[in-house]
DSSP file (Angstrom, degrees, kcal/mol; ACC not computed):
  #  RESIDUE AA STRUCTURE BP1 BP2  ACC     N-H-->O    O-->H-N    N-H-->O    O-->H-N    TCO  KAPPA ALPHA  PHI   PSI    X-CA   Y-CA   Z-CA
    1    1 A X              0   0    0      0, 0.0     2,-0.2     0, 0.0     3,-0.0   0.000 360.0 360.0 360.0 144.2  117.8   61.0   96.9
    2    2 A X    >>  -     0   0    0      4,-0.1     3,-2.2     2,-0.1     4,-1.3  -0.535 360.0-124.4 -55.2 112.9  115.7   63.0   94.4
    3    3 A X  H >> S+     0   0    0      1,-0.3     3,-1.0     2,-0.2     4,-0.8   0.816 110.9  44.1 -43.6 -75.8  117.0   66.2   93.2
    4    4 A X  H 3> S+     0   0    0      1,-0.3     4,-1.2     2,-0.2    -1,-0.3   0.462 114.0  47.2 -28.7 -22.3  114.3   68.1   94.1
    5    5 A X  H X> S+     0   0    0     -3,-2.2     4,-3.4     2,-0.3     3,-0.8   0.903 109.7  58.9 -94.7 -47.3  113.8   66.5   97.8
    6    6 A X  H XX S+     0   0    0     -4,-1.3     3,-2.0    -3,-1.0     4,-1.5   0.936 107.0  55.8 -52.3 -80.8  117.6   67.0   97.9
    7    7 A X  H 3X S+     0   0    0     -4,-0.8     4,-1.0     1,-0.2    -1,-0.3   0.568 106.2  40.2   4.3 -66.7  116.4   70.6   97.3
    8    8 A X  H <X S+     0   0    0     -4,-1.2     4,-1.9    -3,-0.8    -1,-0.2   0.697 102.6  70.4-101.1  -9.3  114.3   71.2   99.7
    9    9 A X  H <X S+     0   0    0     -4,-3.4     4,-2.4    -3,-2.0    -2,-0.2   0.951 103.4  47.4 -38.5 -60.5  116.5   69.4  102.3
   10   10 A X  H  X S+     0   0    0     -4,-1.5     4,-1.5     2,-0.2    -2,-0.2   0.907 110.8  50.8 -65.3 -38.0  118.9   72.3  102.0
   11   11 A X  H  < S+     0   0    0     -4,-1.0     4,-0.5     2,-0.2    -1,-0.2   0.912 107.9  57.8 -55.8 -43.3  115.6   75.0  102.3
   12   12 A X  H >X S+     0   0    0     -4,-1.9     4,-2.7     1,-0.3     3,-1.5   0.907 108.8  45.4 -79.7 -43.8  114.8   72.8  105.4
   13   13 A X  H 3< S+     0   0    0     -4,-2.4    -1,-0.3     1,-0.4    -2,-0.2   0.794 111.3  46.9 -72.0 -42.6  118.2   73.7  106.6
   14   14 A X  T 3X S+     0   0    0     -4,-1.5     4,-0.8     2,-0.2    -1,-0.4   0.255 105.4  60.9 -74.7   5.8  118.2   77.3  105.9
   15   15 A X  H <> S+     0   0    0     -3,-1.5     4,-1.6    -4,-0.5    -2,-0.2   0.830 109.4  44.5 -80.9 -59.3  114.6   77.7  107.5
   16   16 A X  H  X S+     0   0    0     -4,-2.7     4,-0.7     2,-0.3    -2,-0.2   0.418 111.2  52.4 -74.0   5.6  116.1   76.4  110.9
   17   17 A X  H >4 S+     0   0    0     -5,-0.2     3,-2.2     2,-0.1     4,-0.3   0.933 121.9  32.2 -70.6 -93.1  119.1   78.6  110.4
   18   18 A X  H 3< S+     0   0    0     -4,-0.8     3,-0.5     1,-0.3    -2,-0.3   0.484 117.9  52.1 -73.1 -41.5  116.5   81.6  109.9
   19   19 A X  H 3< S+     0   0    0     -4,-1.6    -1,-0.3     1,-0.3    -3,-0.1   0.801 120.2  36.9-110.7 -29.0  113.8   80.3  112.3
   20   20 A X  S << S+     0   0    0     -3,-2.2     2,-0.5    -4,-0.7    -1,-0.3   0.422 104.0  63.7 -96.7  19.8  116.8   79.9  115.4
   21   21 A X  S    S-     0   0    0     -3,-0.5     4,-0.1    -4,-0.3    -1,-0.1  -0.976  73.0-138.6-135.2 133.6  119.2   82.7  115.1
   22   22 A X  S    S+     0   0    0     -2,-0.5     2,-0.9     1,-0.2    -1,-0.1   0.879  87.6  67.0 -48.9 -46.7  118.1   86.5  115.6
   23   23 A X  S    S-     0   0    0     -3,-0.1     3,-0.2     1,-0.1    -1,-0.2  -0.599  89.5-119.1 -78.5  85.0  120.1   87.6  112.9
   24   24 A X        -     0   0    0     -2,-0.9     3,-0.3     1,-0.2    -2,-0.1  -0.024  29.3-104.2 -58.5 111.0  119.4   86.7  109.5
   25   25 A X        -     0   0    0      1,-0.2    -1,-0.2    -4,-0.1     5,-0.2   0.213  46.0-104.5  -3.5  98.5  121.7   84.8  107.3
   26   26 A X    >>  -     0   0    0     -3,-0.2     4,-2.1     3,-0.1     3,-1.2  -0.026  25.2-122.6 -30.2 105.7  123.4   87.2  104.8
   27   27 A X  H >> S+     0   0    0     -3,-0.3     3,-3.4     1,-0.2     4,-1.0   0.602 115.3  59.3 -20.6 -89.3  121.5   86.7  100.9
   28   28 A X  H >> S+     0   0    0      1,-0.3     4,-3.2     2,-0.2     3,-1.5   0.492 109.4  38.6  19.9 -83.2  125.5   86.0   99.9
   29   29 A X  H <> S+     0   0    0     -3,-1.2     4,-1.2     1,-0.3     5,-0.4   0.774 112.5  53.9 -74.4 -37.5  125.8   83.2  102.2
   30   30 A X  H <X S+     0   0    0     -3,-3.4     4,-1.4    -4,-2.1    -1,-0.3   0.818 108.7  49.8 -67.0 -19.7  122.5   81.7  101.7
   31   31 A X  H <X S+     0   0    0     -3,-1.5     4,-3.3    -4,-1.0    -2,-0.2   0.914 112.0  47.4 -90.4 -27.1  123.0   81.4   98.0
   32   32 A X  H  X S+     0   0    0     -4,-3.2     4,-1.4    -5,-0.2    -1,-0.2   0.686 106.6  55.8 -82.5   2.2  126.3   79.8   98.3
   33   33 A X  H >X S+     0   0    0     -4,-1.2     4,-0.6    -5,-0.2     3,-0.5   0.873 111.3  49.0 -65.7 -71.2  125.1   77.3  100.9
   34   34 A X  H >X S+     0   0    0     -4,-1.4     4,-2.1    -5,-0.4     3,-1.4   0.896 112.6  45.5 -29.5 -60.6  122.6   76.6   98.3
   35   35 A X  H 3X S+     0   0    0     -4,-3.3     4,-2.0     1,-0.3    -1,-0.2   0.766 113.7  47.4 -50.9 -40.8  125.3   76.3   95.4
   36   36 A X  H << S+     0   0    0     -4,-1.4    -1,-0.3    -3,-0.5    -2,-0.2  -0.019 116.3  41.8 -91.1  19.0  127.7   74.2   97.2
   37   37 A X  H << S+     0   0    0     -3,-1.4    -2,-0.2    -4,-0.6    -1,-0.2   0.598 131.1  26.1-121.9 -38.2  124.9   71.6   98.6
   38   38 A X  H  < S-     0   0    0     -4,-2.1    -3,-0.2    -5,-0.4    -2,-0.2   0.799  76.0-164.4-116.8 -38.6  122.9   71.5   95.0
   39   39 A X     <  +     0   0    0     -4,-2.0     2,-0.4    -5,-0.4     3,-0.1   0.400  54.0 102.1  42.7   5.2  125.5   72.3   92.1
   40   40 A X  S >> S-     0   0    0      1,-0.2     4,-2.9     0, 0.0     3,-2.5  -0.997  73.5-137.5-116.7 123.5  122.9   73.0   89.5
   41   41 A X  H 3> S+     0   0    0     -2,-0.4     4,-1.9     1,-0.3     3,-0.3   0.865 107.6  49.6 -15.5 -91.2  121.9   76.2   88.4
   42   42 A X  H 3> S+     0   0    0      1,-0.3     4,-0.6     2,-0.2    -1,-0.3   0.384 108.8  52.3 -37.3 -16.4  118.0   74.8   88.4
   43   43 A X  H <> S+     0   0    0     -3,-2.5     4,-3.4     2,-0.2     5,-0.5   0.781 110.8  50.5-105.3 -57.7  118.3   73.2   92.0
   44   44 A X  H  X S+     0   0    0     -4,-2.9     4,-3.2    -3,-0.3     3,-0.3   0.924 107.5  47.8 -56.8 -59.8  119.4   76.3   93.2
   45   45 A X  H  X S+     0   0    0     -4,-1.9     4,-2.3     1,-0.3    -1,-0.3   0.702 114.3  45.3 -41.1 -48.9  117.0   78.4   91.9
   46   46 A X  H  X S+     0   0    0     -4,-0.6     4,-2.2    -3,-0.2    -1,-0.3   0.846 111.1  54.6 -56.4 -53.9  114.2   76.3   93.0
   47   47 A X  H  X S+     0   0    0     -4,-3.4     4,-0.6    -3,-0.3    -2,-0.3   0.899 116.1  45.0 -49.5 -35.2  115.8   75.9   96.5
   48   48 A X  H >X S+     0   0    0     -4,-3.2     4,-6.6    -5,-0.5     3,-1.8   0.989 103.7  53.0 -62.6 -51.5  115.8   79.4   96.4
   49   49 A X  H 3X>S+     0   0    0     -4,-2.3     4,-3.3    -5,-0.3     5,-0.6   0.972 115.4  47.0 -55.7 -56.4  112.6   80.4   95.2
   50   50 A X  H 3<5S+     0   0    0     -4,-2.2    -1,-0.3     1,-0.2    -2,-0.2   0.381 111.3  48.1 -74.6  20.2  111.0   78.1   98.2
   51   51 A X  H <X5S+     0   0    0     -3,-1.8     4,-1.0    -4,-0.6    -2,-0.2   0.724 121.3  42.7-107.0 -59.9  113.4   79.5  101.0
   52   52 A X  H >X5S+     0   0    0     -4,-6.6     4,-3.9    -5,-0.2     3,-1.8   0.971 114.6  43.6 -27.5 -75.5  112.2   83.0   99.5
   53   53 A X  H 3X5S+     0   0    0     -4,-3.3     4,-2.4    -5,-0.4    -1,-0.2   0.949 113.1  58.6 -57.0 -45.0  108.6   82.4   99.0
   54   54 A X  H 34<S+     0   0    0     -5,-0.6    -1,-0.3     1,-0.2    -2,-0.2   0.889 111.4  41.2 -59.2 -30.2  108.5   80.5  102.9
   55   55 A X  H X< S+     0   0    0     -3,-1.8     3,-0.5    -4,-1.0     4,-0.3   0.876 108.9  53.5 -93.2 -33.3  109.7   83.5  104.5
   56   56 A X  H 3< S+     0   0    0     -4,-3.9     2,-0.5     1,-0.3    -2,-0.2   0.869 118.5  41.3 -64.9 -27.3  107.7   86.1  102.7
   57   57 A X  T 3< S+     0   0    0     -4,-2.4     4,-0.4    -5,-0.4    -1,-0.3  -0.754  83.8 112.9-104.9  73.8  104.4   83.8  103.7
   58   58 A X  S X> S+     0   0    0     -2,-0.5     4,-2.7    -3,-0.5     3,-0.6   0.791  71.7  47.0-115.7 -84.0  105.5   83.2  107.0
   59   59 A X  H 3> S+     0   0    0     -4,-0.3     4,-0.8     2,-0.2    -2,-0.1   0.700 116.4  46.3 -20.0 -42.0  103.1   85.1  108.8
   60   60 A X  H 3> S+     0   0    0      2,-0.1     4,-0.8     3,-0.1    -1,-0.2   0.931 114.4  48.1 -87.0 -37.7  100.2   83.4  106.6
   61   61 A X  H X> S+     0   0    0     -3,-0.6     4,-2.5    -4,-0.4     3,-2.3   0.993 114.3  45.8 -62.2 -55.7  101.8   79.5  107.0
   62   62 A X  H 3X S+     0   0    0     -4,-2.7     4,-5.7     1,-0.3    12,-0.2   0.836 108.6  56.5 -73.3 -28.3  102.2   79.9  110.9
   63   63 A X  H 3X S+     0   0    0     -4,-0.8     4,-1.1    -5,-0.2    -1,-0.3   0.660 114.6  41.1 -25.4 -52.0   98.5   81.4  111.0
   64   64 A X  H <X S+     0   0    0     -3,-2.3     4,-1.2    -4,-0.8    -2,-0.3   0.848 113.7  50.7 -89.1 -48.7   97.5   78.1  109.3
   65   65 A X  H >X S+     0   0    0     -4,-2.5     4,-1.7     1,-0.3     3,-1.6   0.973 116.5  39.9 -58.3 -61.3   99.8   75.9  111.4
   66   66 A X  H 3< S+     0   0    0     -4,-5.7     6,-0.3     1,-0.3    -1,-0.3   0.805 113.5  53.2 -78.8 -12.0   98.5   77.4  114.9
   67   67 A X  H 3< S+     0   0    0     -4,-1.1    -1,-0.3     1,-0.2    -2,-0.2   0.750 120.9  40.4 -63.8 -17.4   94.7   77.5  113.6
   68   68 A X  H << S+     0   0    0     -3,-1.6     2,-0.8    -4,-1.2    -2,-0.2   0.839  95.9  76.4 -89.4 -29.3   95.4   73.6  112.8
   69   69 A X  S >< S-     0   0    0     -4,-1.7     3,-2.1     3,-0.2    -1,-0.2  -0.807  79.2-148.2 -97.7  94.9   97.1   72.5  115.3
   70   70 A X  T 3  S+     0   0    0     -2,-0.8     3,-0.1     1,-0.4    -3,-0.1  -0.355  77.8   0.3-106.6 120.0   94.8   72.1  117.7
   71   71 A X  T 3  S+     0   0    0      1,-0.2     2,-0.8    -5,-0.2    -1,-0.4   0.605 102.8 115.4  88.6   6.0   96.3   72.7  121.2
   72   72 A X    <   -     0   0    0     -3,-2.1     2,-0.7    -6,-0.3    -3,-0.2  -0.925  55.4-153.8-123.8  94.1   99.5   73.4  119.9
   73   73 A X    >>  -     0   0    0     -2,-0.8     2,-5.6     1,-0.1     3,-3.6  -0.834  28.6-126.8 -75.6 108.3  101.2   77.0  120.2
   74   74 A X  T 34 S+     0   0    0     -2,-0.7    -1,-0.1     1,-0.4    -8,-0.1   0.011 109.3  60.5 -89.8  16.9  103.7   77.3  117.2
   75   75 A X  T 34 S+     0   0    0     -2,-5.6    -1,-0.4     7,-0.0     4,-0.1   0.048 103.9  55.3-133.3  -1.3  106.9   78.3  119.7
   76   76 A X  T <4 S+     0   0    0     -3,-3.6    -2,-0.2     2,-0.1     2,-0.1   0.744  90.7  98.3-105.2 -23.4  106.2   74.4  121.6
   77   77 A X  S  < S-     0   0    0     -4,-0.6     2,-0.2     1,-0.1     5,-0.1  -0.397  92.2 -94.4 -67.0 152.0  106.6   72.9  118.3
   78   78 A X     >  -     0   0    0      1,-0.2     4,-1.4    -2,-0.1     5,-0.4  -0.306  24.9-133.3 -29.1  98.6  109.9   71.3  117.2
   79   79 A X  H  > S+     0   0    0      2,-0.2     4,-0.6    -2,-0.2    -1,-0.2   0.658 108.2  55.3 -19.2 -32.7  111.8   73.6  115.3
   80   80 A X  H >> S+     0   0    0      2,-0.2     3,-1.7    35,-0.1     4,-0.5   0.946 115.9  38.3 -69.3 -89.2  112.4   70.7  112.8
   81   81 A X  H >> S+     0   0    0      1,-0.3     4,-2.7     2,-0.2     3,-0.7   0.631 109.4  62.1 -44.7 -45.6  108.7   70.3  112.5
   82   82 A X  H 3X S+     0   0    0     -4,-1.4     4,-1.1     1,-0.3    -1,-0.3   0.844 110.8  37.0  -6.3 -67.2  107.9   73.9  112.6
   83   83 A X  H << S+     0   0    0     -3,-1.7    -1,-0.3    -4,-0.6    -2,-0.2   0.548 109.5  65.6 -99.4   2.8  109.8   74.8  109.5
   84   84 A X  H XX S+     0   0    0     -3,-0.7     3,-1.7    -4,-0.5     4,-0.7   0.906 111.7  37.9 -24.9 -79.3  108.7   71.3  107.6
   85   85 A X  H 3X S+     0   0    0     -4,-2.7     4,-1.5     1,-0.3     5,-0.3   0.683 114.5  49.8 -67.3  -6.1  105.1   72.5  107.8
   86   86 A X  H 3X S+     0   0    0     -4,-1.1     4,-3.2     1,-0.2    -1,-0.3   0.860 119.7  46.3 -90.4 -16.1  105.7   76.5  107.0
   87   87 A X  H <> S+     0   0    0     -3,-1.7     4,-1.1    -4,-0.2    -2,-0.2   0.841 115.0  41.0 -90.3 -39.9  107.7   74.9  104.2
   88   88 A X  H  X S+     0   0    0     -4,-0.7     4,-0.6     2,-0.2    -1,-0.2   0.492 116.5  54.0 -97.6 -47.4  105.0   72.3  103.1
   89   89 A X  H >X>S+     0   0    0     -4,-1.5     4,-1.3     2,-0.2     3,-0.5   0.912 107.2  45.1 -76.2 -66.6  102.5   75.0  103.5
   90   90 A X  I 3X>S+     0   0    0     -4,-3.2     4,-1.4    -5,-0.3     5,-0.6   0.923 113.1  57.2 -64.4 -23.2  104.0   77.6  101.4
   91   91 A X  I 3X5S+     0   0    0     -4,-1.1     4,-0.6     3,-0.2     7,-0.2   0.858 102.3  51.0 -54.8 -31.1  104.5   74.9   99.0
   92   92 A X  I <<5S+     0   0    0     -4,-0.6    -1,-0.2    -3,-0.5    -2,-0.2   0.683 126.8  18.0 -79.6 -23.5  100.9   73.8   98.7
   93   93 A X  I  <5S+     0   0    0     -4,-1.3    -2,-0.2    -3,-0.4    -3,-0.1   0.523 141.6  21.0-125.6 -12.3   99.3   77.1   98.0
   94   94 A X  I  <<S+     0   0    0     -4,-1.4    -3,-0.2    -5,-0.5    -2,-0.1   0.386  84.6 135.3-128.5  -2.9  102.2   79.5   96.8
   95   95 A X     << -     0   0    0     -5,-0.6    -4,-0.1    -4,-0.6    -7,-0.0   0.081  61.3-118.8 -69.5 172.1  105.0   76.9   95.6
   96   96 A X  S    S+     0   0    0      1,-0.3    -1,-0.1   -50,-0.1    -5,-0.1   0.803 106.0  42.4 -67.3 -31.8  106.8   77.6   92.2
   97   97 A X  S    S-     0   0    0     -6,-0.1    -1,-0.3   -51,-0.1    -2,-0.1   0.629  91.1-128.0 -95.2 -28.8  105.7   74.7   90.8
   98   98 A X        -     0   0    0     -7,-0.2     3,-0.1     1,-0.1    -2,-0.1   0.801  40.5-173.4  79.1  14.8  102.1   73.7   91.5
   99   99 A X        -     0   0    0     -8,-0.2     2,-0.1     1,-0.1     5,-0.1  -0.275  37.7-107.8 -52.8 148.4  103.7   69.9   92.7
  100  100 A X    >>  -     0   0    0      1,-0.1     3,-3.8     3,-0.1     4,-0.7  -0.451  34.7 -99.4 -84.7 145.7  100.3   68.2   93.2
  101  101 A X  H 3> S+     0   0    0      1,-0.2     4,-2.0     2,-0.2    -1,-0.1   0.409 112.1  61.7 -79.8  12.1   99.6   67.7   96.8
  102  102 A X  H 34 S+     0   0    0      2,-0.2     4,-0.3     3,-0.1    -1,-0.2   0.591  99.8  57.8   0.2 -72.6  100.5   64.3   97.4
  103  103 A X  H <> S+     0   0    0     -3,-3.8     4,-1.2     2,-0.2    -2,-0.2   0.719 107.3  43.9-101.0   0.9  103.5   65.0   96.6
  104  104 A X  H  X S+     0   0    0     -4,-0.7     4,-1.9     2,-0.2    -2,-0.2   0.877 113.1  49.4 -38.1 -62.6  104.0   67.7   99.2
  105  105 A X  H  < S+     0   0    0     -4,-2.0    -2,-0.2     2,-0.2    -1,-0.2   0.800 107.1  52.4 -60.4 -25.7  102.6   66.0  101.6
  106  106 A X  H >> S+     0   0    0     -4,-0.3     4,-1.0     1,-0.2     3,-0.8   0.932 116.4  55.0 -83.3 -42.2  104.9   62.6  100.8
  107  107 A X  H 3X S+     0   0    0     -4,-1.2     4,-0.9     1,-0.3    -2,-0.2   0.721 109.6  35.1 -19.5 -67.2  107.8   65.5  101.0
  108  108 A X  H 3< S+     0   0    0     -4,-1.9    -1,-0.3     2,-0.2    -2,-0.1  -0.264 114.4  57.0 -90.2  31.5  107.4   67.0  104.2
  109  109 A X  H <> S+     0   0    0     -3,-0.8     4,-2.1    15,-0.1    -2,-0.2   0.576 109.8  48.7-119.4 -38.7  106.4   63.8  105.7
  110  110 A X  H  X S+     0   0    0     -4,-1.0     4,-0.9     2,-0.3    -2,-0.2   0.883 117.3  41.9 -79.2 -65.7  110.1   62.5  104.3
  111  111 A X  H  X S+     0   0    0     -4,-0.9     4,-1.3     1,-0.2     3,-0.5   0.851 110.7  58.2 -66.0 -35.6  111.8   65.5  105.8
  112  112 A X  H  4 S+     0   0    0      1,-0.2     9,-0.5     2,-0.2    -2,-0.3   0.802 109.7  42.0 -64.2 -30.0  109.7   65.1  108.8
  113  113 A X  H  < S+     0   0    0     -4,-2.1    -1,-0.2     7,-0.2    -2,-0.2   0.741 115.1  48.2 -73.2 -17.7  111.0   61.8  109.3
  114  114 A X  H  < S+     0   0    0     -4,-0.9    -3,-0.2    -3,-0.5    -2,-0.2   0.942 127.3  20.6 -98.9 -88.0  114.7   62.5  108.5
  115  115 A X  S  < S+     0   0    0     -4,-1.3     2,-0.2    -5,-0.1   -34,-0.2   0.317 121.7  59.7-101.4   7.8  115.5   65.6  110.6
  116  116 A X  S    S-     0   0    0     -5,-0.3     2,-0.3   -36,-0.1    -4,-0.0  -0.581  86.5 -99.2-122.4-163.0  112.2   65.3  113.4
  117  117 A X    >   -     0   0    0     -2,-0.2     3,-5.8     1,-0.0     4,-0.4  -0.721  51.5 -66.3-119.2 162.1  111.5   62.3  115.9
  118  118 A X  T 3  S+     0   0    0     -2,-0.3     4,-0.1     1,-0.3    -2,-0.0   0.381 128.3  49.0  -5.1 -48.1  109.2   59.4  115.8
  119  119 A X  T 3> S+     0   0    0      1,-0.1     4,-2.4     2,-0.1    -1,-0.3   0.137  94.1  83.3 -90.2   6.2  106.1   61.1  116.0
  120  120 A X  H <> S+     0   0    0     -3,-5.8     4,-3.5     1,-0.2     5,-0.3   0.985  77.3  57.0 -79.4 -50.4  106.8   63.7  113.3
  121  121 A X  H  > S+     0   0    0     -9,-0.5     4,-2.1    -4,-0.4     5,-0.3   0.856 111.6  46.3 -48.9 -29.7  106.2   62.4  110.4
  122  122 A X  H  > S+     0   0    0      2,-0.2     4,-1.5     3,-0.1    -1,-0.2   0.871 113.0  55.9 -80.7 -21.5  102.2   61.6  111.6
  123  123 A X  H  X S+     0   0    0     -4,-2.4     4,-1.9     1,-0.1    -2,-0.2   0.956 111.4  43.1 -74.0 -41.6  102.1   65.2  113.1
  124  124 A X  H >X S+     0   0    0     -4,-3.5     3,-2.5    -5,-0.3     4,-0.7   0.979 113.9  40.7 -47.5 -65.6  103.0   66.6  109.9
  125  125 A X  H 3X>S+     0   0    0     -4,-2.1     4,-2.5    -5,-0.3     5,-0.5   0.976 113.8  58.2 -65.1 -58.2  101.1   64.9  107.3
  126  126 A X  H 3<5S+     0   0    0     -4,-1.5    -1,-0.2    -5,-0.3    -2,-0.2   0.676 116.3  34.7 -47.8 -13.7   98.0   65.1  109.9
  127  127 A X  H XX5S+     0   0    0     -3,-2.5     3,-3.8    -4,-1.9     4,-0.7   0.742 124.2  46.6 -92.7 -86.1   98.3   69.4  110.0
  128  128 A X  H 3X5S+     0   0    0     -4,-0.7     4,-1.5     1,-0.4     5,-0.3   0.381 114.2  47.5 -83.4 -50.3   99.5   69.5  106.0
  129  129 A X  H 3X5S+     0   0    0     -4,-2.5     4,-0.7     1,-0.3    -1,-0.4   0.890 112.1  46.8 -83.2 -14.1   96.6   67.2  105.0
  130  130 A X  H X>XS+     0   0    0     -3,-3.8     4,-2.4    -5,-0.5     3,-2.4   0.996 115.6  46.4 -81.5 -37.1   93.7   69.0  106.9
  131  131 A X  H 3X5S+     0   0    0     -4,-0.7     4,-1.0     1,-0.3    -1,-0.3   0.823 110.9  53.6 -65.7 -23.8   95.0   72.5  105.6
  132  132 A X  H 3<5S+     0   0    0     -4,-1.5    -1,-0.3    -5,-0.2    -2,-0.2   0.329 117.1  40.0 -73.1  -6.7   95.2   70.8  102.0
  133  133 A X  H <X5S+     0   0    0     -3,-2.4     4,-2.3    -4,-0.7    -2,-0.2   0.658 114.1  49.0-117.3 -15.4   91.6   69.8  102.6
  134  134 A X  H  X5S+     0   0    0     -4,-2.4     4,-0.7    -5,-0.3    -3,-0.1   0.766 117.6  41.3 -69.9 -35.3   90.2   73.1  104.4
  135  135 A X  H >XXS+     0   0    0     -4,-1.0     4,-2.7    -5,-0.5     3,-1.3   0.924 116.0  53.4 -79.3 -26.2   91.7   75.5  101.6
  136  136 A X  I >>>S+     0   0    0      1,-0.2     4,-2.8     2,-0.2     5,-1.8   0.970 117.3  31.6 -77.5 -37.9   90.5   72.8   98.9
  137  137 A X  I 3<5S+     0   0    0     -4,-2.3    -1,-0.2     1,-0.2    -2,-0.1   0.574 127.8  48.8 -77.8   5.6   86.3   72.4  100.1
  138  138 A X  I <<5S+     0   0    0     -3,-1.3    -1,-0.2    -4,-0.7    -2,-0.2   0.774 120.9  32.6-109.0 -18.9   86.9   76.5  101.1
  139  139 A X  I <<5S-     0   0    0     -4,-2.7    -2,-0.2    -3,-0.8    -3,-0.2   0.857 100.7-135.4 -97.2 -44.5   88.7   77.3   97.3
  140  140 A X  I  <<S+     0   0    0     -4,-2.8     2,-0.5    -5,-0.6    -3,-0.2   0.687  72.3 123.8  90.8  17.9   86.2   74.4   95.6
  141  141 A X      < +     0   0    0     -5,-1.8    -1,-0.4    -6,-0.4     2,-0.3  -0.962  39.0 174.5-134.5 122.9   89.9   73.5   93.9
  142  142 A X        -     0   0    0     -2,-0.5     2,-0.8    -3,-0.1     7,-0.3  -0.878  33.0-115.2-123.1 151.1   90.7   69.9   94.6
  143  143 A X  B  >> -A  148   0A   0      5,-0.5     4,-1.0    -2,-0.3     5,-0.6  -0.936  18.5-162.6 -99.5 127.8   93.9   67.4   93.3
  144  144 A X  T  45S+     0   0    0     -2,-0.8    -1,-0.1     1,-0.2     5,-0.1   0.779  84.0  59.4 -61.1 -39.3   92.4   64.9   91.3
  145  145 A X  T  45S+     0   0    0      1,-0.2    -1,-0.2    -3,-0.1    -2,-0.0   0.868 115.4  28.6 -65.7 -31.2   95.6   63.0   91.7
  146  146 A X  T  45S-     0   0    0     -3,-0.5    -1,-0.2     2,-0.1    -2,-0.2   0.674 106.7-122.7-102.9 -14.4   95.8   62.6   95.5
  147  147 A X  T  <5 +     0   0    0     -4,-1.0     7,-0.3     1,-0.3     2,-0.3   0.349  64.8 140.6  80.3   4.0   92.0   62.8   95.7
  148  148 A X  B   < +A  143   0A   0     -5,-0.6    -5,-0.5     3,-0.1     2,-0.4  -0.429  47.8  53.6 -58.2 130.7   92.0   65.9   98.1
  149  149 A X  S >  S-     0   0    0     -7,-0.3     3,-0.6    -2,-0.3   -12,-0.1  -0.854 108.9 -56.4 136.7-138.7   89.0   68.4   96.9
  150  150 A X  T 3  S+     0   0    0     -2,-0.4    -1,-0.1     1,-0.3    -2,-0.1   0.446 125.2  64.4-118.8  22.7   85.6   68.0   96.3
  151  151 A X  T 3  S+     0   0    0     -3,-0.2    -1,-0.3    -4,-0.1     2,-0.2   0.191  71.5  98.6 -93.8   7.6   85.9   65.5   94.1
  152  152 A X    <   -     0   0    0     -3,-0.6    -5,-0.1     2,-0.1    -4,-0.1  -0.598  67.7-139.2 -97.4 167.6   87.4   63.0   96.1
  153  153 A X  S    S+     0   0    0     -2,-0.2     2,-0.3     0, 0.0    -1,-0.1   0.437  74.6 100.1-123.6  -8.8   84.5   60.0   97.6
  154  154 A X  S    S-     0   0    0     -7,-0.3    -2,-0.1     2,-0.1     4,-0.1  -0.644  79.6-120.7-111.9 171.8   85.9   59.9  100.8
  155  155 A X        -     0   0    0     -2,-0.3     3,-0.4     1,-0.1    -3,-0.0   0.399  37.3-114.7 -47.9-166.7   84.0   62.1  104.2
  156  156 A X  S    S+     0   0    0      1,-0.2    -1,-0.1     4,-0.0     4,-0.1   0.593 106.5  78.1-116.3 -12.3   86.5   64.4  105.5
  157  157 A X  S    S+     0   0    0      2,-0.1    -1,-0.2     3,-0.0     2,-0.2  -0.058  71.1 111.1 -87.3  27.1   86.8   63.0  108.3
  158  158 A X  S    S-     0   0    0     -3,-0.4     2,-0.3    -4,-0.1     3,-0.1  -0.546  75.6 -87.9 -66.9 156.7   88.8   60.3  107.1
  159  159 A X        -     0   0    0     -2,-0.2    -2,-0.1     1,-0.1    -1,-0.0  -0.729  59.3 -77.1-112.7 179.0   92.1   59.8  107.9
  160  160 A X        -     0   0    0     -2,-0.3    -1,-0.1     1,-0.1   -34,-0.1   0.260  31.3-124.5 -80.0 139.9   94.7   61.2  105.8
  161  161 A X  S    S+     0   0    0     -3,-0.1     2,-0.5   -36,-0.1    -1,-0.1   0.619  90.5  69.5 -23.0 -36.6   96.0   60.2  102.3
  162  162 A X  S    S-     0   0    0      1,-0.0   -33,-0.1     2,-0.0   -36,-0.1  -0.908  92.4-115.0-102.4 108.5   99.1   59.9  102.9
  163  163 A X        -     0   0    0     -2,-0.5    -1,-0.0     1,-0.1   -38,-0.0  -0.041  19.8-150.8 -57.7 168.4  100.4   56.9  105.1
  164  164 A X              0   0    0      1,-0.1    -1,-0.1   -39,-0.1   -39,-0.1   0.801 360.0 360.0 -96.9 -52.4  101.9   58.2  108.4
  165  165 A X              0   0    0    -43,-0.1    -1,-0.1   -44,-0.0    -2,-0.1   0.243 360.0 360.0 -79.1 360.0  104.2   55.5  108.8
């Protein structure tokens, strides 16, 4: 596994920590979950910064989820799936890195497969890639690489970049 995907395995885990129990994980405990899962200085930091940055935009990812998720109330999704996309989400417009959105979406579709059921991985990439294509025709800021923005040839109403499967 990739360091970085290892990475944000271990965020995925501390989201569902955070996202089922009333009481929030003590900083302490979260960074040495981190330490002892990642061992590098640089993994942590980066697991951190996107366990940070996901809860502080919480309110704006879940906002996106339930405007996307058409039919969908954000307390009936799978916790697993849930905290994929808020994770996926703050990565795509706030992450630490800029990763191009591809590889976000190929990310949370990876985690979505791993730690969700059968159908997760196509529910995922189908909310991530239409919010990676709503902020990009609404920003006019497209990734060249994945072909998301308004430089990419195909309608929007295509379906999504990324295989599901």
């Amino acid at each position: 596994m990739a360091r970085r995907s290892r990475a944000r395995e271990v965020v995925l885990q501390l989201l569902f920590q955070n996202d089922q129990n009333k009481i929030p994980v003590p900083r302490p405990d979260v960074v040495k979950f981190c330490n002892d899962r990642l061992r590098d200085p640089d993994l942590v930091n980066f697991a951190l910064d996107l366990f940070d940055g996901t809860l502080k935009h919480a309110a704006e990812t879940d906002a996106a989820i339930v405007k996307t998720a058409d039919n969908w109330r954000l307390n009936r999704l799978l916790p697993s799936d849930r905290n994929v996309l808020r994770l996926g989400i703050f990565e795509l417009f706030h992450g630490p890195e800029k990763a191009p959105v591809a590889v976000v979406l190929n990310e949370a579709i990876e985690l979505a497969r791993r730690f969700g059921t059968a159908d997760s991985p196509g529910f995922v990439n189908g909310i991530l890639d239409k919010i990676s294509r709503t902020r990009s025709r609404e920003t006019g800021v497209g990734d060249q690489e994945s072909g998301v923005g308004p430089q990419a040839s195909l309608p929007a109403n295509d379906p999504p970049l990324v295989p599901s499967s």
